[in-house]
C-alpha positions as CSV (number, residue, x, y, z in Angstrom):
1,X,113.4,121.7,72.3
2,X,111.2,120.4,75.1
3,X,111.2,116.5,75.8
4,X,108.0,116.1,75.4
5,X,107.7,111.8,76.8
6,X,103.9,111.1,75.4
7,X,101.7,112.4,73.0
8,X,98.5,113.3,73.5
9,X,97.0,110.5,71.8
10,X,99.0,108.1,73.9
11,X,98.1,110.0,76.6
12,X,94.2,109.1,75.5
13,X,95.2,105.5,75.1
14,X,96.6,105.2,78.1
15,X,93.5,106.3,79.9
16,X,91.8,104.4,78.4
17,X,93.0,100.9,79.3
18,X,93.0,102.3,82.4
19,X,89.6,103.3,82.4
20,X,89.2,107.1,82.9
21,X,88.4,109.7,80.6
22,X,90.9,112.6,82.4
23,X,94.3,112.9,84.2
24,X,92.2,114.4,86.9
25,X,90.5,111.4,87.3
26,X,93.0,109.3,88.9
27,X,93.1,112.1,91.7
28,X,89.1,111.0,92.6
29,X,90.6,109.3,96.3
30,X,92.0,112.7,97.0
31,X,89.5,115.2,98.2
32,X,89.0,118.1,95.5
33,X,90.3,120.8,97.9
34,X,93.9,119.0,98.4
35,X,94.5,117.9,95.0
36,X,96.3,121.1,92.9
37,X,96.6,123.2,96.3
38,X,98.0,126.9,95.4
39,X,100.9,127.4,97.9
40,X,101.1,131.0,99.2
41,X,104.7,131.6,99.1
42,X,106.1,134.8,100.2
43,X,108.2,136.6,98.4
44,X,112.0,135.9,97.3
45,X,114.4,137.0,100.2
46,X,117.9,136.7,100.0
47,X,120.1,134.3,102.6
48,X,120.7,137.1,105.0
49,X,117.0,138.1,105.2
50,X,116.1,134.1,105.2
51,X,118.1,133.6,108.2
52,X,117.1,136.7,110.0
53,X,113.7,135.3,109.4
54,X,114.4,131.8,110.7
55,X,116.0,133.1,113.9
56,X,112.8,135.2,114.5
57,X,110.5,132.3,114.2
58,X,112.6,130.3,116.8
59,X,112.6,132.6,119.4
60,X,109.1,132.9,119.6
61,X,108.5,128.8,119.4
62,X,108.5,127.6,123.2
63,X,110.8,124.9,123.7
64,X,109.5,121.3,124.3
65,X,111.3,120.3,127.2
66,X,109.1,123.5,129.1
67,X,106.3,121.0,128.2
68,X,104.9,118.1,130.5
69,X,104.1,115.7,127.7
70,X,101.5,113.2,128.5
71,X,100.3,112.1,125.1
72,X,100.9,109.2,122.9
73,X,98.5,107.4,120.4
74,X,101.2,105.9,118.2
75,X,104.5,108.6,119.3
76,X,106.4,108.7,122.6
77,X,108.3,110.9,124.5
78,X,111.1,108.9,125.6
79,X,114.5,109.5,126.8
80,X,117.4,109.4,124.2
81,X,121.2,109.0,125.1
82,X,123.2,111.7,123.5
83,X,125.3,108.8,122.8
84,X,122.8,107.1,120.1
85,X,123.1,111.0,118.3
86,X,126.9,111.3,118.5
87,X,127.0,108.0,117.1
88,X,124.5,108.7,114.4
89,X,125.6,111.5,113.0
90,X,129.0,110.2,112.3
91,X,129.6,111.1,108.9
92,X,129.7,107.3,107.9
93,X,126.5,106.6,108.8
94,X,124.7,109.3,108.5
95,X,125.8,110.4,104.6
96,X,125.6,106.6,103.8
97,X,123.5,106.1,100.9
98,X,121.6,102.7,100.0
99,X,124.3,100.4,99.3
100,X,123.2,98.8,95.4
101,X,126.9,97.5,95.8
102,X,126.1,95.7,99.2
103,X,129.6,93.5,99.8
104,X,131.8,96.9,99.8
105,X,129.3,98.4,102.8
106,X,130.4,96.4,105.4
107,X,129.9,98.8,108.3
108,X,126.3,99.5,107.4
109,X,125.5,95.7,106.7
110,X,127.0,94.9,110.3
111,X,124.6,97.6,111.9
112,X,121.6,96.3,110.0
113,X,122.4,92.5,111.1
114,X,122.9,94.0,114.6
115,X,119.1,95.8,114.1
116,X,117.3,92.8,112.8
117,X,119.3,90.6,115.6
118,X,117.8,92.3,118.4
119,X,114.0,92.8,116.3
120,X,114.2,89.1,116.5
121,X,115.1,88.6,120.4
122,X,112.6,91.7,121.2
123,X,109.9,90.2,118.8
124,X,110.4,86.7,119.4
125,X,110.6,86.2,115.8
126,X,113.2,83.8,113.8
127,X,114.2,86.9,110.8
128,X,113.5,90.2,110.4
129,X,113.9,92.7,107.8
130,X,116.4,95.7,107.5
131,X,113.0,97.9,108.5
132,X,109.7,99.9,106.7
133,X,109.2,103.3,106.4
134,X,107.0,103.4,109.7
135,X,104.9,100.7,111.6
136,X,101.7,101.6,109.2
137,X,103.8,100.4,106.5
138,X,104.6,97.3,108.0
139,X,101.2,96.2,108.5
140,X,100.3,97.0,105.5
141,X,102.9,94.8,104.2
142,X,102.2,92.1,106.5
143,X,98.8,92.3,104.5
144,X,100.9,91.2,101.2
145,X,102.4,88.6,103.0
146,X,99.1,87.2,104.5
147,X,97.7,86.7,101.5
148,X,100.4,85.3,99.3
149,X,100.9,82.4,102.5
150,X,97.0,81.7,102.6
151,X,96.6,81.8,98.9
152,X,93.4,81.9,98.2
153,X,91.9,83.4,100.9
154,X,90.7,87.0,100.2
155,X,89.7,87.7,103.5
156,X,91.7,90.5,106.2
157,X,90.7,91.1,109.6
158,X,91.3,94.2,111.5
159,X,90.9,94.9,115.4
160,X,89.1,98.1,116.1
161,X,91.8,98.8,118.4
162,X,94.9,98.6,116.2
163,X,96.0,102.4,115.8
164,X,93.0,104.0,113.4
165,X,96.1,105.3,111.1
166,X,97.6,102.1,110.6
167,X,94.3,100.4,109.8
168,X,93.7,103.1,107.1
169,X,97.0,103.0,105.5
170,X,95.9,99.4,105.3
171,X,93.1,100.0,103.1
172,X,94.9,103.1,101.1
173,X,97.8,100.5,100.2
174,X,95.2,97.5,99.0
175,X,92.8,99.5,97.5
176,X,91.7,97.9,94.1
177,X,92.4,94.7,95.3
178,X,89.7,91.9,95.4
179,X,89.9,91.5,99.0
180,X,87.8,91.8,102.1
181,X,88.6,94.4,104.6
182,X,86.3,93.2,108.2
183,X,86.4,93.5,111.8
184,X,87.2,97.1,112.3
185,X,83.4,98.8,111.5
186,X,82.3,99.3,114.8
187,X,83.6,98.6,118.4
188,X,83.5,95.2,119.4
189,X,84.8,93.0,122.0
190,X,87.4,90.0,121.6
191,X,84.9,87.2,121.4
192,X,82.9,89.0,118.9
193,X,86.3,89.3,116.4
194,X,87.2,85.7,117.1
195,X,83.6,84.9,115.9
196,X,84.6,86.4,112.2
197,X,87.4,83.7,111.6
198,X,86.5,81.3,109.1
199,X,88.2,79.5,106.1
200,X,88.3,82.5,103.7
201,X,90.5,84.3,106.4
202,X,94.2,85.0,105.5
203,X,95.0,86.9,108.8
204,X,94.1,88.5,111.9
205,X,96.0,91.7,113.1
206,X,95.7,93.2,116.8
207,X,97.6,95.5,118.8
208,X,100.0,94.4,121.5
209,X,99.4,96.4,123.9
210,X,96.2,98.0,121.5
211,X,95.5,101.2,120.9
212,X,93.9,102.1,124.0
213,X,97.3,100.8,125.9
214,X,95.6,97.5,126.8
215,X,97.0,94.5,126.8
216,X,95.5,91.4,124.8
217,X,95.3,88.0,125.1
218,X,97.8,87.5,121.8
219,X,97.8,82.9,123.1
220,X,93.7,82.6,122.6
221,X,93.7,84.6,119.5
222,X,96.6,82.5,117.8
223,X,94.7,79.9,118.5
224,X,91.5,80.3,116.9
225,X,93.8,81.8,113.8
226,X,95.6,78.9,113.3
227,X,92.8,76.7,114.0
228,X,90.9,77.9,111.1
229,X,94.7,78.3,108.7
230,X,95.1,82.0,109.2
231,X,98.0,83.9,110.5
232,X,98.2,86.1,113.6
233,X,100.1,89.2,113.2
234,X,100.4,91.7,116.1
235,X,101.1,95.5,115.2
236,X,104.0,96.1,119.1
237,X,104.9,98.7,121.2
238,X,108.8,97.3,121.1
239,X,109.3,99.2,124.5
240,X,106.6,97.0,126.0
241,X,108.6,94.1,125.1
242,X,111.1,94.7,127.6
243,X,108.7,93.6,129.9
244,X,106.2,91.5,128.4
245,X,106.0,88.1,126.8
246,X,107.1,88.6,122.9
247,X,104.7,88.0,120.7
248,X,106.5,84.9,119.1
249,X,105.7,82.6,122.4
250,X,102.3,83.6,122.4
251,X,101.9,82.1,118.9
252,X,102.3,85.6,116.6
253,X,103.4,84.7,113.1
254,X,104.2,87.9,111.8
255,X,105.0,91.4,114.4
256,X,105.1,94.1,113.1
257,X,105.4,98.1,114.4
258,X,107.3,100.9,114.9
259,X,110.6,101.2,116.6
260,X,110.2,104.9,117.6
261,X,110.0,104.4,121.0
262,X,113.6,103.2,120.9
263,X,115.9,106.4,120.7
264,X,114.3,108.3,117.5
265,X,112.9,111.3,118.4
266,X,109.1,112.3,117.9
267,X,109.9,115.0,115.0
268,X,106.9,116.0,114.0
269,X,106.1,112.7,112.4
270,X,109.1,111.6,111.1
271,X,111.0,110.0,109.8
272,X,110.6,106.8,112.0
273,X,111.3,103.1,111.3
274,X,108.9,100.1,110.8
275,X,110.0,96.7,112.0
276,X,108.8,93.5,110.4
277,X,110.0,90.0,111.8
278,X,108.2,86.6,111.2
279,X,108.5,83.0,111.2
280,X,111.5,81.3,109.6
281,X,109.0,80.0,106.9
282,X,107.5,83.1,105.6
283,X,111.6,84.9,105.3
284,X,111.7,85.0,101.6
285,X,107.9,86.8,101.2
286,X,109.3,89.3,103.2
287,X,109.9,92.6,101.6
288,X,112.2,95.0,101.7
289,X,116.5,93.1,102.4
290,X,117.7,91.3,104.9
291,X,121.2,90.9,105.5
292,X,123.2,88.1,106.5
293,X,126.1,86.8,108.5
294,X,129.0,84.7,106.1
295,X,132.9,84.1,106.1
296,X,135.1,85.3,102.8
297,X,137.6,83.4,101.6
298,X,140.3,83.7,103.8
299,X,137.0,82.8,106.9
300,X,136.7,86.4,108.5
301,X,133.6,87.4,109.6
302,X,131.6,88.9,106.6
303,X,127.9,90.5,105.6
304,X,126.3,90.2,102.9
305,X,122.7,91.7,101.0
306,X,121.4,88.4,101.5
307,X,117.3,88.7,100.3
308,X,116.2,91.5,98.4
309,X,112.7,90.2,97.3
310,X,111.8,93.1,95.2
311,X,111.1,93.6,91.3
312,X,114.5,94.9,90.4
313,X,116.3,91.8,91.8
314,X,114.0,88.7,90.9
315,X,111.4,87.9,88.3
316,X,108.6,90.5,88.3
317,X,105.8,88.5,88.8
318,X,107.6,87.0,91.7
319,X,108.3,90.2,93.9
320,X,106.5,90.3,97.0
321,X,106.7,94.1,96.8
322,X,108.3,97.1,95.4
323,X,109.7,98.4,98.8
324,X,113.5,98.4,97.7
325,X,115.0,101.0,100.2
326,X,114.5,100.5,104.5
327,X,115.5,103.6,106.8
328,X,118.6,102.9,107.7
329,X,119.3,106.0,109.7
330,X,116.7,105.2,112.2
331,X,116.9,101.7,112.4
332,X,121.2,102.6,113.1
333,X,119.3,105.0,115.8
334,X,117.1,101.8,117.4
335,X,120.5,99.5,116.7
336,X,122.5,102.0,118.6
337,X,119.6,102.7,121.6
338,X,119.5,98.7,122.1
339,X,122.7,98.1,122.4
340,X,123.2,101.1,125.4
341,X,120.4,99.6,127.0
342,X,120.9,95.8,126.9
343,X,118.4,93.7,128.5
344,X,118.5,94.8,131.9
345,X,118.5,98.7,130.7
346,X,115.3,97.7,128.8
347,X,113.4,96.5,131.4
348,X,114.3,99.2,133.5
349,X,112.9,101.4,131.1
350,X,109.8,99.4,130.5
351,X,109.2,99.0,134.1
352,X,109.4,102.7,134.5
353,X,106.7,103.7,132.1
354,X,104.3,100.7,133.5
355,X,104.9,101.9,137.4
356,X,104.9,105.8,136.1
357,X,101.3,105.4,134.3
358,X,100.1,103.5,137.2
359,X,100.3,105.9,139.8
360,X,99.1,108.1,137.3
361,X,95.7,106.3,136.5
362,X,95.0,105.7,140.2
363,X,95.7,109.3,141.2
364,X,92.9,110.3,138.7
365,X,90.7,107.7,139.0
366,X,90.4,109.5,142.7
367,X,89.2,112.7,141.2
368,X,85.4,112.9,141.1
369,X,84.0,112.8,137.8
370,X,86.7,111.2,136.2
371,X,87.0,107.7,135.5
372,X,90.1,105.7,134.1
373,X,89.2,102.3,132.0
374,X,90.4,99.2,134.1
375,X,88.9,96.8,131.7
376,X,92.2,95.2,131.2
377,X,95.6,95.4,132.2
378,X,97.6,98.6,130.5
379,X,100.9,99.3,129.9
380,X,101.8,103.0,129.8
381,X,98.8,104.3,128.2
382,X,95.2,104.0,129.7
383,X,92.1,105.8,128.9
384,X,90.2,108.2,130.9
385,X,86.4,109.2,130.7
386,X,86.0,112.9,131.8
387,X,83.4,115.2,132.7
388,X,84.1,117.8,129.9
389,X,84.6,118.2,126.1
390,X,88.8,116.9,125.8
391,X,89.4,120.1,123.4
392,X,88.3,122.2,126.6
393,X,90.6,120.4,129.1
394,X,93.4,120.1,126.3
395,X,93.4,124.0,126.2
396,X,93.8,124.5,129.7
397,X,96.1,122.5,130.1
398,X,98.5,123.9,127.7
399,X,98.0,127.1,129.3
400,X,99.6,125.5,132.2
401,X,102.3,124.3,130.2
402,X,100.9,120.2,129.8
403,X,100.2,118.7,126.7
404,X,97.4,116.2,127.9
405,X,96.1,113.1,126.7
406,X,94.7,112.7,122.3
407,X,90.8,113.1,122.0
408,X,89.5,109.5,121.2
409,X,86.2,110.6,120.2
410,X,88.2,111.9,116.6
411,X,88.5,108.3,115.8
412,X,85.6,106.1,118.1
413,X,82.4,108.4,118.3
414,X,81.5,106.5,121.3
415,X,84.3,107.5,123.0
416,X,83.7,111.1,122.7
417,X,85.1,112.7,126.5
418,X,87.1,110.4,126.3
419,X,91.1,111.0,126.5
420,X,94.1,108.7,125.7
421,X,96.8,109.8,128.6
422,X,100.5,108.4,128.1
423,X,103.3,108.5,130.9
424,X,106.7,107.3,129.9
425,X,110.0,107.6,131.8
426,X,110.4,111.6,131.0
427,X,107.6,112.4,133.2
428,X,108.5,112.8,136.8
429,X,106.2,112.5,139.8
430,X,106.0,116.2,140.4
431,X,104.6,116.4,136.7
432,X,102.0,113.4,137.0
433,X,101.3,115.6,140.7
434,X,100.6,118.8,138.6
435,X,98.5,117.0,135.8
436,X,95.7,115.3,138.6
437,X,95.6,119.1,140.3
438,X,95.3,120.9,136.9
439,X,92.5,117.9,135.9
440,X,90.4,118.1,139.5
441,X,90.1,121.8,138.6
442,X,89.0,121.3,135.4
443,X,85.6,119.3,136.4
């Protein structure tokens, strides 16, 4: 016999308290042509045909290292060591489950000390968790933190230039909530965001460098935060922080992001890691585990599963969230790319995408007809105007074997012709050479 769990008229009840007539009406957020999709499989084939059908495909994929990659807008093509992947795939790590019996784990709760010791020197931040799903996450957590610090203040406001993804994960994830959602409607400048500060706000969130690959003045804006009793939390590029101030000295409270950039590959999307360090204060609002450093009986060296401020390990109604897993894999992957680099390997790094996109920027800004944006300083991403539609110069430019810059006018309207160009370490100068030709024919 079926196990049937409800009956229909619990079902009814149920839906009832909830407020809904329908099943299909808790699916209203979804738009109608997503929600039951019908998935046009092909046929059964057995392994033999499966893998003669696989091995088809990839031939006629082209290969992304035949690509000159100059796009960005959230994931980078940077250069991984094949040591971080000969490391990672170790069959320790990389079968490791989540460790419900922490203590016995002691290899994978030494990496994640490792990972959240170095979040907190890159960050400038006094803990930091064992990581988020991605850096959206991460903000959107910092959200839940914001709020529970400030108490009563209702009131979240977003820069226009935090990545347009991460600000609406932010509203998906608090949906329902009696909060206020500002800042982000239309394009202003700095001043004009300061301006919306007052003493309902629990938090301000910018980008560090922002979206457009600017880089913002994190000391004024912490400030006028704490002035008024609201946090500061910056969403980082944690390459840029080989080179820049962190975020801690210029007065951030909570930084947050996502630790791609530091040896996890772009992969279509995923999976990536989200960091999340803050201020000693705010460490047990955190969500998500942090491990610690101890000594066992006999005073050796141990780790332990020290926070885990989650519903399944403290009161209910005291859980900060119900995040209860991290991605350990990639933040072993950032752990392991850290430690290669050190410091000095960092800033090298960091140096080479600032220097890269600079000779980049001023070798277009030449071209008549183009403009690049020098509103600000940028790190490795700037924005260019250009005289055509960017679809049109996107598509010859992959003819000619360059993935150019993301089409900002998908997310700011007023920046429509207007492309988002990225140059990291990967791209040499014969590359960046090839792009300004390939754009001064494209006028």
């Amino acid at each position: 016999m079926g196990y049937i769990p409800h009956t229909e008229v619990e079902r009814q009840q149920m839906l009832a308290a909830i407020g809904v007539t329908t099943i299909e009406d808790l699916f209203e957020a979804v738009p109608a042509s997503h929600r039951f999709p019908r998935l046009k499989l092909p046929k059964p084939m057995s392994e033999m045909e499966v893998a003669a059908e696989m091995l088809a495909l990839s031939e006629s994929n082209e290969h992304g290292q035949d690509f000159a990659i100059f796009r960005g807008a959230g994931a980078y093509h940077h250069f991984i060591p094949s040591a971080v992947n000969h490391l990672l795939l170790r069959g320790e790590f990389y079968t490791a489950y989540t460790p419900y019996q922490p203590e016995i784990s002691q290899g994978t709760l030494q990496a994640v000390f490792e990972y959240q010791s170095m979040m907190c020197a890159l960050t400038g931040m006094d803990a930091a968790n064992a990581s988020h799903y991605d850096g959206a996450t991460s903000l959107a957590e910092a959200v839940t933190v914001a709020l529970q610090v400030t108490r009563k203040r209702s009131k979240i406001i977003l820069s226009p230039t935090v990545h347009p993804q991460y600000r609406e994960v932010v509203r998906t994830y608090h949906q329902g909530r009696n909060i206020e959602i500002v800042g982000d409607e239309k394009p202003q400048e700095l001043a004009a965001l300061l301006n919306l500060i007052d003493d309902k706000t629990a938090m301000i969130a910018v980008q560090y460098p922002n979206f457009f690959g600017q880089i913002e003045d994190l000391r004024t804006i912490a400030e006028k935060a704490h002035a008024a009793g609201a946090l500061l939390v910056v969403v980082a590029n944690p390459l840029a922080l080989g080179m820049l101030k962190s975020p801690g000295e210029l007065g951030a409270d909570i930084v947050v992001g996502d630790g791609q950039p530091l040896g996890v590959p772009m992969g279509f999307g995923g999976p990536y890691v989200g960091f999340f360090a803050t201020k000693q204060e705010f460490v047990r609002r955190i969500a998500g585990r942090i491990v610690g450093e101890t000594v066992d009986k006999d005073g050796r060296r141990a780790y332990v599963m020290t926070l885990r401020p989650r519903e399944q390990d403290i009161k209910r109604e005291k859980a900060s969230s119900n995040i209860c897993t991290n991605q350990g894999l990639m933040a072993l992957a950032v752990c392991i790319y850290l430690s290669l680099m050190g410091k000095n390997g960092l800033r090298k790094v960091a140096e080479l995408n600032y220097h890269k996109a600079h000779y980049a920027a001023n070798s277009i800004d030449k071209i008549s007809g183009y403009q690049v944006n020098r509103d600000k300083p940028f790190f490795n991403e700037f924005v260019v105007k250009c005289p055509r539609p960017i679809a049109e110069i996107n598509e010859a430019l992959i003819e000619d074997g360059i993935v150019g810059g993301y089409d900002l006018g998908k997310d700011y309207p007023h920046l429509a012709n207007h492309m988002l160009l990225c140059v990291t370490e990967m791209n040499g100068k014969d590359e960046i050479d090839a792009l300004v030709k390939m754009l001064e024919g494209l006028k």
